[in-house]
Backbone as CSV, one residue per row, in Angstrom:
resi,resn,N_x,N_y,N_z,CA_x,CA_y,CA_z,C_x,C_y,C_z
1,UNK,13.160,68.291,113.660,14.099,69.147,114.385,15.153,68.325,115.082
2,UNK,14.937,67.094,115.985,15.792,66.433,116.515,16.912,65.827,115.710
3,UNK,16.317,65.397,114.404,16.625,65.022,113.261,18.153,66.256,112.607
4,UNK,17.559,67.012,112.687,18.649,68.132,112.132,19.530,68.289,113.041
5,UNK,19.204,68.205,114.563,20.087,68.822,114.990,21.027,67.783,115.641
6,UNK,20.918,66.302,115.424,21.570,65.318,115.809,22.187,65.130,114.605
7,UNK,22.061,65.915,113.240,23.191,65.522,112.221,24.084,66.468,112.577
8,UNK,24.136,67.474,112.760,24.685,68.672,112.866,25.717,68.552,114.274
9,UNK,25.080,67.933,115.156,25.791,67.770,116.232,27.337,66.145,115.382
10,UNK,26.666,65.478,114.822,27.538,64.754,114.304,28.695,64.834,113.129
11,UNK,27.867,66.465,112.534,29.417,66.781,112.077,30.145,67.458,112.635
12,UNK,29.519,68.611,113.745,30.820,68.929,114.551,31.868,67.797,115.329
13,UNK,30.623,66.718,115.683,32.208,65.624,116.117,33.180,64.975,115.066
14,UNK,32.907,65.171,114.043,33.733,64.702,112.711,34.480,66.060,112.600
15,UNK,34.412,66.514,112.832,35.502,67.892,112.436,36.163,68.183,113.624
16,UNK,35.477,67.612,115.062,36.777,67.733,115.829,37.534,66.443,115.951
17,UNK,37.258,65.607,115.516,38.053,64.328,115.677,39.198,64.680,114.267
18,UNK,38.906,65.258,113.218,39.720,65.815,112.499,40.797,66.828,112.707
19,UNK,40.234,67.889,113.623,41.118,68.347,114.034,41.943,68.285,114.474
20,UNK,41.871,67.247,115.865,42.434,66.361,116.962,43.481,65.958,116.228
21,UNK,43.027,65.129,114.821,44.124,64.014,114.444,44.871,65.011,113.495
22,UNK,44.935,66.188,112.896,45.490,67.284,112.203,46.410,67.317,113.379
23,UNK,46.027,68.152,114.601,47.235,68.937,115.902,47.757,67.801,116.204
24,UNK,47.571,66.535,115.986,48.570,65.312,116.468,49.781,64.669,115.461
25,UNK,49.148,64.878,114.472,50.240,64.610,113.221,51.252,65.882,113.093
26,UNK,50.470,67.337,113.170,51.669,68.083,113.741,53.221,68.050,114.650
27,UNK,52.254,68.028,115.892,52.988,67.432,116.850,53.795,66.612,116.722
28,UNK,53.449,65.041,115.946,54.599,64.320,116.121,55.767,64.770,115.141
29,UNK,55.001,65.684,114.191,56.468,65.845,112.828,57.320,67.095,113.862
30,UNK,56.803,67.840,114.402,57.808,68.886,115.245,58.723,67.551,116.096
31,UNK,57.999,66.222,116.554,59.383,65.717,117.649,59.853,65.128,116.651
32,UNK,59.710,64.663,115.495,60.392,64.104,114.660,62.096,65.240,114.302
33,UNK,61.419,66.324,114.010,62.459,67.206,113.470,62.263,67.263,111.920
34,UNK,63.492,67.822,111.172,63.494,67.838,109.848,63.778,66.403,108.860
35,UNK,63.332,66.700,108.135,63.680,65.454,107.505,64.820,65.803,106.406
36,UNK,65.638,64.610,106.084,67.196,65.591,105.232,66.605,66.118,104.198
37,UNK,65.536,65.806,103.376,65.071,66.752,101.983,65.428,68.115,102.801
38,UNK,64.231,68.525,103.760,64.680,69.689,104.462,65.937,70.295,104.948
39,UNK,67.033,69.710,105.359,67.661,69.611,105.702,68.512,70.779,104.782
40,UNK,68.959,69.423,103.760,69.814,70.136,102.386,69.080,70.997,101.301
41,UNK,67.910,71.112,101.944,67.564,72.373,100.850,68.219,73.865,101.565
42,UNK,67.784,73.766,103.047,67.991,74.843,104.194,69.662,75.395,103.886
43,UNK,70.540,73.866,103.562,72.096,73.827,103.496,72.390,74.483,102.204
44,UNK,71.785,73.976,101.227,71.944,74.872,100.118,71.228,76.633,99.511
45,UNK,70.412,76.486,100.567,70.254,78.127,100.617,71.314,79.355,101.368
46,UNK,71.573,78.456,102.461,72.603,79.079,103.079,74.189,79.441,102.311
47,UNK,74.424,78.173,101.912,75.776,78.106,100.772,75.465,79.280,100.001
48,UNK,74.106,79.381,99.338,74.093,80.149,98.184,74.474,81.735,98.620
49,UNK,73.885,81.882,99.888,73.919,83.154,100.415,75.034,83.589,100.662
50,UNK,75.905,82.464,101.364,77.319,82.710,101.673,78.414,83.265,100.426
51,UNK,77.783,82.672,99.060,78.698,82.929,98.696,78.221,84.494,97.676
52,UNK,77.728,84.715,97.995,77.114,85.543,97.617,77.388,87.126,98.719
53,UNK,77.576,87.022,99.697,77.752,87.938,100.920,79.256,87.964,101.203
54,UNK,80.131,86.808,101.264,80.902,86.583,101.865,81.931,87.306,100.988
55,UNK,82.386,87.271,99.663,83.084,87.957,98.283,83.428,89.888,98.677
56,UNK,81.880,90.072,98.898,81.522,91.287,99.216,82.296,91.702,100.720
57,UNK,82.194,91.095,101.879,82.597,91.349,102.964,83.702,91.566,103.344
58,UNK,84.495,90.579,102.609,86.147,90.810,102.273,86.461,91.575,101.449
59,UNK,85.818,92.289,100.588,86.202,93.415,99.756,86.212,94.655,100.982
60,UNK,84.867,95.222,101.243,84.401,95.962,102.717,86.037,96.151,103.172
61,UNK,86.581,94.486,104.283,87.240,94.658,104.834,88.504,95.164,104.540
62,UNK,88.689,94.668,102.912,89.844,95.264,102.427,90.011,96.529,102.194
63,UNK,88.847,97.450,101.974,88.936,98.867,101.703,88.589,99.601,102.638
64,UNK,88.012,98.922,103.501,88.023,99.687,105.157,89.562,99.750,105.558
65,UNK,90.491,98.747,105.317,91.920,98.772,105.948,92.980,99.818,105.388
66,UNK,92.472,99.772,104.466,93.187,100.987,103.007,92.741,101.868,103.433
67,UNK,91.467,102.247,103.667,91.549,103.700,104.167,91.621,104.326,105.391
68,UNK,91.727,102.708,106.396,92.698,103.473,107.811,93.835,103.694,106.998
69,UNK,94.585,102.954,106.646,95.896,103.257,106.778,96.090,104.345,106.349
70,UNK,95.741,104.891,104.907,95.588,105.972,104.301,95.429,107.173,105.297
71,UNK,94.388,107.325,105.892,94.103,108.168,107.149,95.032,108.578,108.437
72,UNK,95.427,107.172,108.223,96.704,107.015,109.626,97.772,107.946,109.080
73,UNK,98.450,107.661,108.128,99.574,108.032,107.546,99.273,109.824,107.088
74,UNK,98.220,110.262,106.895,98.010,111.384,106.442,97.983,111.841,108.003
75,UNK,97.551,111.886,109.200,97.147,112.527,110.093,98.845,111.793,110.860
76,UNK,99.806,111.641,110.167,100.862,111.421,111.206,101.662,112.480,110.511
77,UNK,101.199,112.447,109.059,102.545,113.336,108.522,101.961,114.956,109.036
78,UNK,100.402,115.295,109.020,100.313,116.236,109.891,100.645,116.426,111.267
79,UNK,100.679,115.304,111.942,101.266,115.854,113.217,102.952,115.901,113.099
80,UNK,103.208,115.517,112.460,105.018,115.635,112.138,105.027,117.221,111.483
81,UNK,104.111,117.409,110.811,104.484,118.937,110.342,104.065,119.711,111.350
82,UNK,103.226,119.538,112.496,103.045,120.439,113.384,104.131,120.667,114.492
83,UNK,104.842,118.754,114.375,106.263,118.947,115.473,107.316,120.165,114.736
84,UNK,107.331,119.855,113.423,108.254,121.136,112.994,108.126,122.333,112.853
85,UNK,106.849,122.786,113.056,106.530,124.332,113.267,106.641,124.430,114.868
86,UNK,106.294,123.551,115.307,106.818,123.970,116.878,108.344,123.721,117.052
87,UNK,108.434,123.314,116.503,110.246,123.216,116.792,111.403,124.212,115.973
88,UNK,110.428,124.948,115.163,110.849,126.209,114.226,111.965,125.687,113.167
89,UNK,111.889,124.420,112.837,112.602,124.110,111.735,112.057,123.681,110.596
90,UNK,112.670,123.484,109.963,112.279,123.152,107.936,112.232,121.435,107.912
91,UNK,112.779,120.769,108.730,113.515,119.262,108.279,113.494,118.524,109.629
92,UNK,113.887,117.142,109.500,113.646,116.508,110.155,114.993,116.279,110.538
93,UNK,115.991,116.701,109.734,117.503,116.370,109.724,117.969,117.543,110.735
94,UNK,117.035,118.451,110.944,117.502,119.693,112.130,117.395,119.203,113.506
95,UNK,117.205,118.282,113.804,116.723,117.898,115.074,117.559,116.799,115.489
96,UNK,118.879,116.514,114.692,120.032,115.656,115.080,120.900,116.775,114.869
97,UNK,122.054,116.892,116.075,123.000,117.935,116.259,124.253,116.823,115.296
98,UNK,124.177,115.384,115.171,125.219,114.800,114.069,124.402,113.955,113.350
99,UNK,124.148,113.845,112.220,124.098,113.096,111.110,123.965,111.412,111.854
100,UNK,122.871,111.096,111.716,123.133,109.042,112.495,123.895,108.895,111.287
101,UNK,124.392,107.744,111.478,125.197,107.064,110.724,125.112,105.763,110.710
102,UNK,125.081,104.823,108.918,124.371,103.770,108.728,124.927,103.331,107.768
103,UNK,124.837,101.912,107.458,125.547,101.174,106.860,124.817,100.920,105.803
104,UNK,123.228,100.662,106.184,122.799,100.936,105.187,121.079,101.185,104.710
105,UNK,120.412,101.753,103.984,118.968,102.390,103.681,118.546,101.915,104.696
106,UNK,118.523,100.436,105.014,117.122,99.513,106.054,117.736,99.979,107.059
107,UNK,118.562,100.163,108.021,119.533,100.151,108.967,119.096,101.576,109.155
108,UNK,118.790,102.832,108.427,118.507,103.907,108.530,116.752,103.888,108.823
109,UNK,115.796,103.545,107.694,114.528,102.808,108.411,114.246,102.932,109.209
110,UNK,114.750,101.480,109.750,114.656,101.228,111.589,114.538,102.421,112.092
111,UNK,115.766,103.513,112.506,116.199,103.772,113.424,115.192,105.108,113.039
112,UNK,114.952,105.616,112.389,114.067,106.893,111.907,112.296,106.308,112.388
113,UNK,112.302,105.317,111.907,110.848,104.556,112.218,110.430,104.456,113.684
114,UNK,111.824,104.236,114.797,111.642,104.198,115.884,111.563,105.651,116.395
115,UNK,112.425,106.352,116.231,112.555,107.816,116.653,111.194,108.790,116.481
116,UNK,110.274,108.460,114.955,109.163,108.985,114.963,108.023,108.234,115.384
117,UNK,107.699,107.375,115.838,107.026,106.773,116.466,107.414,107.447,117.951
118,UNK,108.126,107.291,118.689,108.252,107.908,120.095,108.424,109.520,119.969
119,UNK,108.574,110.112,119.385,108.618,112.026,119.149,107.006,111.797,118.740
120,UNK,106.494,111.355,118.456,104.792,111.340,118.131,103.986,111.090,119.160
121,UNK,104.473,110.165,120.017,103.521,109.217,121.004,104.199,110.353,122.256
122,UNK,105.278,110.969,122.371,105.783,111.286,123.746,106.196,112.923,123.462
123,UNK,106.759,113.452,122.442,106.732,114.963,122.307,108.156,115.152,122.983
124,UNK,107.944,116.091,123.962,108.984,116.775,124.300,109.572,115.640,125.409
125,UNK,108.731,114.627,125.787,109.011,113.726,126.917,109.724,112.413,126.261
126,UNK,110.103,112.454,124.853,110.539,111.458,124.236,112.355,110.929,124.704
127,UNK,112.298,109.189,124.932,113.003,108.544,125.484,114.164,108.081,124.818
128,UNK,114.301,108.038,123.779,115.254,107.259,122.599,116.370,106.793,123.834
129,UNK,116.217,106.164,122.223,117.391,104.721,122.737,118.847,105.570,122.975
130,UNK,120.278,105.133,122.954,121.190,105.347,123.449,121.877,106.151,122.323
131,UNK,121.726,105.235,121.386,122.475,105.977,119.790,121.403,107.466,119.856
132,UNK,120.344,107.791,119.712,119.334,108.808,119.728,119.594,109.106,120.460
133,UNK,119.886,109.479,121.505,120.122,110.661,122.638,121.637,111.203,122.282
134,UNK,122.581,110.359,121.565,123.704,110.756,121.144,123.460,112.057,120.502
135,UNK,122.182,112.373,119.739,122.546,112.987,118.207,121.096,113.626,118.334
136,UNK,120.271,113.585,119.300,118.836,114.435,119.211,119.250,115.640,120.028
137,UNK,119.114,116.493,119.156,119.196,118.278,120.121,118.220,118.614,121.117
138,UNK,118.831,119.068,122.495,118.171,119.198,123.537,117.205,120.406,123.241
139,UNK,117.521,121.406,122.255,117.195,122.580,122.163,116.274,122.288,121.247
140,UNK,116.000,121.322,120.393,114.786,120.820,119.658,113.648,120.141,120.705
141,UNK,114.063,119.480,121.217,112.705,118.803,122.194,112.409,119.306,123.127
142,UNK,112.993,120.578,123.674,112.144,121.953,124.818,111.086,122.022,123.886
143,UNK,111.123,122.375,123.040,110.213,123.503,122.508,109.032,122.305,121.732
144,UNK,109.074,121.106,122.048,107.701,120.403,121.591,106.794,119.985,122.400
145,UNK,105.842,119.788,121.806,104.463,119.915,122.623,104.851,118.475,123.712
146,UNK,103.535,118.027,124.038,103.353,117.057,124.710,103.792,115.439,124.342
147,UNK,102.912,115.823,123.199,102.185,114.421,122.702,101.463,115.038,121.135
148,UNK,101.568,113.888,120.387,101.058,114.580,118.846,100.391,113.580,118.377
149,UNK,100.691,112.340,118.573,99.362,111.496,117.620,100.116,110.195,118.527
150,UNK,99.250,109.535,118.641,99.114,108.024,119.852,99.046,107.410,118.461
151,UNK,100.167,107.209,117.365,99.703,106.224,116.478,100.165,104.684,116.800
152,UNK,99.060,103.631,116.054,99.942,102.076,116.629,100.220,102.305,115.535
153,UNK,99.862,100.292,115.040,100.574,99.718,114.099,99.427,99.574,113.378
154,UNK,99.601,99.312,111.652,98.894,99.643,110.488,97.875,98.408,110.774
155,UNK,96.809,98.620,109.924,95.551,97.357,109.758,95.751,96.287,109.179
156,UNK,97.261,95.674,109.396,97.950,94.593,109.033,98.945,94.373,110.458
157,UNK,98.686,95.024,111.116,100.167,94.822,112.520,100.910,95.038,112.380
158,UNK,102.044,96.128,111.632,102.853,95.872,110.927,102.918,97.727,111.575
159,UNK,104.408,98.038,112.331,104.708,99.764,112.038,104.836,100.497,110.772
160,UNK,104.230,101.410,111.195,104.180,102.191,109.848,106.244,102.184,109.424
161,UNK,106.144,102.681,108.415,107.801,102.863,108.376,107.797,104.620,108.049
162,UNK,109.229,104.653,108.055,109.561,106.684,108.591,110.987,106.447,107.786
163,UNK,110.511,107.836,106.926,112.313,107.801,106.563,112.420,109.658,106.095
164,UNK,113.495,110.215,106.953,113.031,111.518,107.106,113.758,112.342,105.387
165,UNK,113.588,113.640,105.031,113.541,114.079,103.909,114.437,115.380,104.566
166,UNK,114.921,116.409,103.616,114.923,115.908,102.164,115.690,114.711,101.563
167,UNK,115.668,114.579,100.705,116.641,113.332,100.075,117.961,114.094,99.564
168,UNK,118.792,113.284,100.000,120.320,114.075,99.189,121.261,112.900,98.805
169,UNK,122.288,113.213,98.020,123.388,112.280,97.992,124.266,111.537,99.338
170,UNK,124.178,110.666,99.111,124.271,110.201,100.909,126.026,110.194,101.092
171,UNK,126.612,110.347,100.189,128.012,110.759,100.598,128.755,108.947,101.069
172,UNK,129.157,108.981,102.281,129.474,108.500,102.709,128.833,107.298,103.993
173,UNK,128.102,108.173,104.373,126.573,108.408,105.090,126.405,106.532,105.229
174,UNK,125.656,105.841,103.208,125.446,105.047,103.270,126.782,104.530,102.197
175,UNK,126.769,103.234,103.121,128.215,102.657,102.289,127.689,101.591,101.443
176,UNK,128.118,102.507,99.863,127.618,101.517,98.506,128.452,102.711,97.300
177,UNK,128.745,101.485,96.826,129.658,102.534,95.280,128.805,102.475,94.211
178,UNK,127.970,101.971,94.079,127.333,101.625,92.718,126.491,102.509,92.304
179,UNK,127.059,102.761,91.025,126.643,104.082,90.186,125.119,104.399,89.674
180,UNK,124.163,103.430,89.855,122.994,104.034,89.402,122.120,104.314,91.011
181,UNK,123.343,103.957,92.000,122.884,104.469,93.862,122.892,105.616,93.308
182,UNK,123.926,106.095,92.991,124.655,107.365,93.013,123.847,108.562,92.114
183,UNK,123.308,108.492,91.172,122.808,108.747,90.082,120.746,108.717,90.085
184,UNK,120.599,107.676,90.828,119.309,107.893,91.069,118.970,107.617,92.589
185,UNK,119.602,107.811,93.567,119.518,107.880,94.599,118.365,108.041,95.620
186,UNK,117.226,108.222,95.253,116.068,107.887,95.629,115.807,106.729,96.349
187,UNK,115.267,106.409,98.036,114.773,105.120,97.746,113.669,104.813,98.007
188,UNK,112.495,105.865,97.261,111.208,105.202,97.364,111.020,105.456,96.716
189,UNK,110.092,104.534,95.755,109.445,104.339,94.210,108.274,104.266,94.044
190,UNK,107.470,104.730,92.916,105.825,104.468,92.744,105.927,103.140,92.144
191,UNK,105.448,102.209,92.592,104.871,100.842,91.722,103.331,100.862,90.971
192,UNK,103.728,100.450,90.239,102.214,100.087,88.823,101.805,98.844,88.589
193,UNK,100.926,98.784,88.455,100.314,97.411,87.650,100.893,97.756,86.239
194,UNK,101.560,97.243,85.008,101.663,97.496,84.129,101.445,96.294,82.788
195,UNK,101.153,96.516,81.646,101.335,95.600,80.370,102.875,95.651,80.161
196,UNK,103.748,96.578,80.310,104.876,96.475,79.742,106.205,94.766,79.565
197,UNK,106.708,95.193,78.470,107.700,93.720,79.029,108.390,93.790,79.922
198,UNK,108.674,93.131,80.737,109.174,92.646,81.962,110.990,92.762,81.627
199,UNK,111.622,93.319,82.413,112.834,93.895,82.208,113.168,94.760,81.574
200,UNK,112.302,95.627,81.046,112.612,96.465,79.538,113.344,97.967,80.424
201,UNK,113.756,98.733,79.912,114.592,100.213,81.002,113.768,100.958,80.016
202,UNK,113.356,101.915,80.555,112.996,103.305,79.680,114.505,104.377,80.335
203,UNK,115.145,104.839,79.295,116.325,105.491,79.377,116.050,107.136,80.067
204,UNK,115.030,107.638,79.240,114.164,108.822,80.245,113.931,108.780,81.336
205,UNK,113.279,107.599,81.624,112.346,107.782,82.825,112.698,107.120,83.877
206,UNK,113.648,106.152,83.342,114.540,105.651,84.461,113.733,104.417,85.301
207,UNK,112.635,104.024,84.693,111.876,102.678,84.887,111.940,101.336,84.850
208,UNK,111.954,100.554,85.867,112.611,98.959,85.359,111.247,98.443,85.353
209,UNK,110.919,97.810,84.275,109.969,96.628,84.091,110.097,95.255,84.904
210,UNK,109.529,94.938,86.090,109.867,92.867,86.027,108.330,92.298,86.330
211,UNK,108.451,91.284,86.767,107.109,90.416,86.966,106.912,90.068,88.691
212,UNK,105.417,89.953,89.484,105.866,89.475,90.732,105.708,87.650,90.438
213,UNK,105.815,87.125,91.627,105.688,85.503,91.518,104.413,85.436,90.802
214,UNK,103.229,86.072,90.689,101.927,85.677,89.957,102.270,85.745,88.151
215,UNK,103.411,86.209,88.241,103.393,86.905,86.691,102.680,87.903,86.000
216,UNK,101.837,88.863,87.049,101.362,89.934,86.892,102.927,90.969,86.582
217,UNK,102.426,92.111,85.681,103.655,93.049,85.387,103.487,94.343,86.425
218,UNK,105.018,94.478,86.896,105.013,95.247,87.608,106.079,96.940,87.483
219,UNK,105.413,97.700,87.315,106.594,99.049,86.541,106.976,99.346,87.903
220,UNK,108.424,99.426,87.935,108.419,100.883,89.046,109.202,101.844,88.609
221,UNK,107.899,102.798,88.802,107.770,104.003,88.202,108.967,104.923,89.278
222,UNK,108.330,106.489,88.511,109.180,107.615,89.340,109.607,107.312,90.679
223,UNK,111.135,108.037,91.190,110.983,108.208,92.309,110.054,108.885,93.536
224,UNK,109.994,108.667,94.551,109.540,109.609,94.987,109.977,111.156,95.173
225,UNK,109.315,112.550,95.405,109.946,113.484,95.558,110.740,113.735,96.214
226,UNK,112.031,114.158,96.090,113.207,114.394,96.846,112.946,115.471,98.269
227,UNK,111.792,116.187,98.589,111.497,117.378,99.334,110.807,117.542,100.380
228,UNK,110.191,115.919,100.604,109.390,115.953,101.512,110.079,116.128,102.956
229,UNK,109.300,116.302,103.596,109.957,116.497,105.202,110.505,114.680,106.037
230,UNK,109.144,114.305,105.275,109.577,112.964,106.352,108.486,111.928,105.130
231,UNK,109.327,110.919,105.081,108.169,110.125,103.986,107.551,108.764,104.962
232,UNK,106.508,108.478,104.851,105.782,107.473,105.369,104.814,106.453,104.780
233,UNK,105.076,105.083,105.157,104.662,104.406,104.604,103.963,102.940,105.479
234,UNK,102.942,102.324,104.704,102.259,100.752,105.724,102.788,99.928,104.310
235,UNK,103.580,98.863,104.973,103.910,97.900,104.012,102.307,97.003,103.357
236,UNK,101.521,97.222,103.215,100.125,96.923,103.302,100.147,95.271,103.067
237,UNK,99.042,94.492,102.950,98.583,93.578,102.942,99.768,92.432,102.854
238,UNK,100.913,92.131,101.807,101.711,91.445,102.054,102.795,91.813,102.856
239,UNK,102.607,92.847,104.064,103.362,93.025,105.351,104.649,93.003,104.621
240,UNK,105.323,93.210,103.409,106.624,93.219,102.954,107.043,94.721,102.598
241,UNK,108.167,95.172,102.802,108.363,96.649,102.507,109.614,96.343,101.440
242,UNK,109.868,97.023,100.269,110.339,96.765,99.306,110.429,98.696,98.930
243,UNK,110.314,99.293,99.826,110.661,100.646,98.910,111.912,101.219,99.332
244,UNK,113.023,100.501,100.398,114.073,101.176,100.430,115.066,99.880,99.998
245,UNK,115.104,100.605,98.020,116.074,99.325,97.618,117.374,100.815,97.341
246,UNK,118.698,100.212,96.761,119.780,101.077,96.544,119.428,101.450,94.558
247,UNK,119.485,100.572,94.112,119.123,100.568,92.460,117.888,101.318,92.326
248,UNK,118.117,102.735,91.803,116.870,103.184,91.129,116.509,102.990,89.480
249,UNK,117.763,102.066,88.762,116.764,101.453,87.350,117.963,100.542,87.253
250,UNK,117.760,99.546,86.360,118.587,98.665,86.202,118.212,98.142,84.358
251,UNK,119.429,97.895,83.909,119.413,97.416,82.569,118.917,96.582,81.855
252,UNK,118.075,96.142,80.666,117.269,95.154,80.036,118.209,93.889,79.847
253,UNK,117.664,92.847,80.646,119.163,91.677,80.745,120.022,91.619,81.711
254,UNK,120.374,92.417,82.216,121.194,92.511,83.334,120.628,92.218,84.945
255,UNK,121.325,91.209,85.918,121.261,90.918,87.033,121.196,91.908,87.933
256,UNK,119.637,91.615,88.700,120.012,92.462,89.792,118.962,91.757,91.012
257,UNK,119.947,91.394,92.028,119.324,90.507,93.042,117.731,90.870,93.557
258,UNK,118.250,92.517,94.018,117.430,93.391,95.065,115.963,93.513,94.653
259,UNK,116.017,93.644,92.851,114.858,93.713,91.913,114.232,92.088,91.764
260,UNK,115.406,91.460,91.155,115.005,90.240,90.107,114.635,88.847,91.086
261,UNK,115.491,89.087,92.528,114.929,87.854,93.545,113.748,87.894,94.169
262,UNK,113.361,89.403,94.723,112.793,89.897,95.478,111.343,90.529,94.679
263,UNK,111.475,90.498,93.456,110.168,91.254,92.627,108.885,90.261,92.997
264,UNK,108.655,89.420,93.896,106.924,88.967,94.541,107.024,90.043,95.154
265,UNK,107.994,90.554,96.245,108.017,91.197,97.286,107.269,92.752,97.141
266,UNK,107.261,93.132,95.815,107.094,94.253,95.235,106.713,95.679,96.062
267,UNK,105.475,95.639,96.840,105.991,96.840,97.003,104.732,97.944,96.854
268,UNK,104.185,97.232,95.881,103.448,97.914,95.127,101.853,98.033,96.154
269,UNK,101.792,97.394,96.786,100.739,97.359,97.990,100.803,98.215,98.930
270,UNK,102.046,99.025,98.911,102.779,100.138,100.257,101.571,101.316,100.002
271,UNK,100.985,101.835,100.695,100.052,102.774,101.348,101.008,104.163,101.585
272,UNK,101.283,104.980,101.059,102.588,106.001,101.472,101.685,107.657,101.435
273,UNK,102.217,108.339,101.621,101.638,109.674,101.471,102.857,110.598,100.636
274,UNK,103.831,109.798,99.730,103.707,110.844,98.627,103.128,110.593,97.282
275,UNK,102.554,109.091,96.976,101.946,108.819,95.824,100.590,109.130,95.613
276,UNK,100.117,110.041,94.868,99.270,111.238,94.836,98.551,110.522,93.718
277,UNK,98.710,109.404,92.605,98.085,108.749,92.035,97.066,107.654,92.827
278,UNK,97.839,107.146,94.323,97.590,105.892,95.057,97.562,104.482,94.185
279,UNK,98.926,104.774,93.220,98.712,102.749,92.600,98.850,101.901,93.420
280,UNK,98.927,101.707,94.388,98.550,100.888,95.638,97.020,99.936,95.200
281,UNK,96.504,101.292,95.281,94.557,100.869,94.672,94.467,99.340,93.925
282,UNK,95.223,99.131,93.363,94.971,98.362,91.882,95.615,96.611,93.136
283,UNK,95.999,96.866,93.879,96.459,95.526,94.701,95.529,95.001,95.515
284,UNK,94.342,95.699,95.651,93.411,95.571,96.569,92.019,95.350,95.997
């Protein structure tokens, strides 16, 4: 019996002196830290993940921004149609007792971009600048509400842009002689991703083919509709606005600055609420 139980007692001290020296070799590898095998395996799991998550996240962010803007622009042109039922008119052109007057499309822009931005944010309490108080009817801004939509600036920083409707022959209005102003007078366009050749005119449809700096093909298509009340637009992601040019088609071969310098600038990224296709989509 003594016999048994003095072996027995001697392997429990062999198994705690094992233990002992197990929780101590622990111990020292925790103050040690990692060793680089560990290290760069940890580094290359992470990489892998990153790139794997990160592709995805920026997509997210890109189509989360598209569909503020989208949203923005739809819930401004409703509150613009609600300023004109309270103001009992058809147009946006009823609410200047004279015609502004502009030298030229961008110059008109501006000044429409500013005017609906403050008739949105301020209502009947709206401040305009000096030229705008010239030419805004007192008898139009009694009769509007408060306040209609607190909109900022698009999910790029960038003001939305405003250019009021219907569309007409600008007369004199905007100063330019050139006959396909005159003739297709529109100045907002649907842009496409397209295969077509680059400069080609469709004589129907009144379409110029060119390329942007990537050498991707770019159509711009139809005008926009001549009828809308007020057209609106987010220059989207390349913050460039390219839809109020004077040329609505231009000839296969033939020079044209506004198109042929400026076609990176395209356009085709603009977020608007009369393109009912949204080729915007295809930039994003």
């Amino acid at each position: 019996m003594d016999v048994e139980r003095l072996g027995s007692q001697g392997c429990g001290a062999v198994a705690a002196i094992r233990l002992r020296h197990y929780v101590e070799d622990c111990d020292m590898k925790r103050k040690q830290g990692f060793t680089l095998v560990e290290l760069l395996v940890v580094i290359a799991i992470i990489t892998i993940l990153a790139s794997i998550v990160t592709p995805n996240v920026l997509d997210w962010i890109s189509r989360a921004r598209v569909a503020k803007a989208l949203s923005e622009v739809k819930n401004a042109e409703l509150a613009l149609t609600k300023m004109l039922a309270d103001a009992g008119k058809e147009n946006f052109k009823h609410f200047f007792a004279v015609t502004p007057m502009f030298d030229t499309l961008e110059e008109a822009e501006y000044f429409y971009t500013d005017a609906m931005y403050q008739l949105l944010r301020r209502g009947k309490a709206v401040n305009l600048n000096l030229n705008a108080k010239l030419v805004l009817r007192d008898d139009v801004r009694r009769k509007l509400g408060s306040a209609y939509m607190d909109l900022g600036k698009d999910p790029w920083g960038n003001l939305y842009r405003f250019f009021i409707g219907p569309l007409r022959s600008a007369g004199n209005t905007i100063g330019t002689s050139d006959a396909n102003y005159r003739n297709y007078r529109m100045p907002f366009r649907i842009f496409n991703v397209d295969s077509d050749i680059p400069g080609s005119l469709n004589p129907d449809k009144h379409t110029f083919d060119t390329t942007d700096e990537d050498g991707r093909a770019i159509r711009v298509g139809f005008p926009a509709p001549n009828n809308l009340p007020v057209y609106i637009w987010s220059t989207g992601a390349d913050m460039l606005s390219a839809q109020v040019i004077y040329e609505g088609a231009s000839g296969a071969g033939s020079y044209n600055p506004l198109v042929d310098d400026q076609a990176h600038m395209g356009g085709g990224d603009d977020i608007n609420n009369w393109d009912n296709a949204q080729s915007w989509a295809g930039f994003y």
